[in-house]
C-alpha positions, 0 to 999 in steps of 0.5 A: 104566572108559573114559568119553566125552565125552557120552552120545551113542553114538560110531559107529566106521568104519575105511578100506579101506586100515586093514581091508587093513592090520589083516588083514595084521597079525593073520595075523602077530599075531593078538592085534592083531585081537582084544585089542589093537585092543579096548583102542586102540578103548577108550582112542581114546573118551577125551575127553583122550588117553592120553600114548601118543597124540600129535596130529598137526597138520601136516596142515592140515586141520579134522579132528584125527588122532592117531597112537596107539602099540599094543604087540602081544605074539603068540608071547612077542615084542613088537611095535610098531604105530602106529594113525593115526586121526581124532575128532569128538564123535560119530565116530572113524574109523581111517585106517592101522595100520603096524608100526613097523619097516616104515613110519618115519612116516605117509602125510600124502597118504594121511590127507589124501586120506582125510579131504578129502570128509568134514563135520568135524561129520558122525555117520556115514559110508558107501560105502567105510567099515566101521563097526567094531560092538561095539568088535570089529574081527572086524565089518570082514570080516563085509562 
């Protein structure tokens, strides 16, 4: 069982960019959409991060991203994602998801330019962010 660091509820936003990516990504793996992602929104609720999850701090700025390694199996083959996401006690907001053979390593200006305008210590998020409902990414498209 997946536990949180309070009994606050934790609202989860996606990007733009993330929402694009992600529906490019499951028409390839569909299972990415549905169980895979299900499982990352689960375990990115931790306090302490799974081994599988590294910070990235090379950013210089308040909020803590974290880069998570997703495995995907569709049609029998495994593939490698990366998800790049952000947290505060009562937010989680995913910013990219990439396949690993695509993309050597993270956009920093593009996680930067994300997370400039936005409170460390705000609850919610609006305007050009998609609260992901239930722990189900299928919620996005709903907009």
């Amino acid at each position: 069982m997946i536990q949180t660091s309070a009994v606050m509820t934790i609202k989860i936003y996606c990007t733009t960019y993330f929402r694009n990516a992600l529906k490019s990504a499951s028409k390839k793996h569909p299972s990415l959409l549905n169980s895979d992602m299900k499982r990352t929104i689960g375990l990115s609720k931790l306090d302490k991060p799974p081994a599988h999850v590294n910070e990235i701090s090379s950013l210089s700025i308040p909020w803590k991203v974290y880069k998570m390694r997703v495995l995907c199996v569709s049609d029998g083959k495994k593939k490698n994602y990366r998800c790049i996401y952000s947290k505060n006690d009562s937010l989680i907001l995913f910013i990219d998801i990439y396949h690993k053979g695509s993309q050597n390593n993270h956009n920093v200006s593009m996680i930067r330019d994300c997370l400039h305008n936005i409170d460390v210590k705000c609850d919610s998020l609006d305007g050009s962010f998609y609260e992901i409902l239930n722990d189900d990414c299928n919620s996005i498209f709903l907009k």
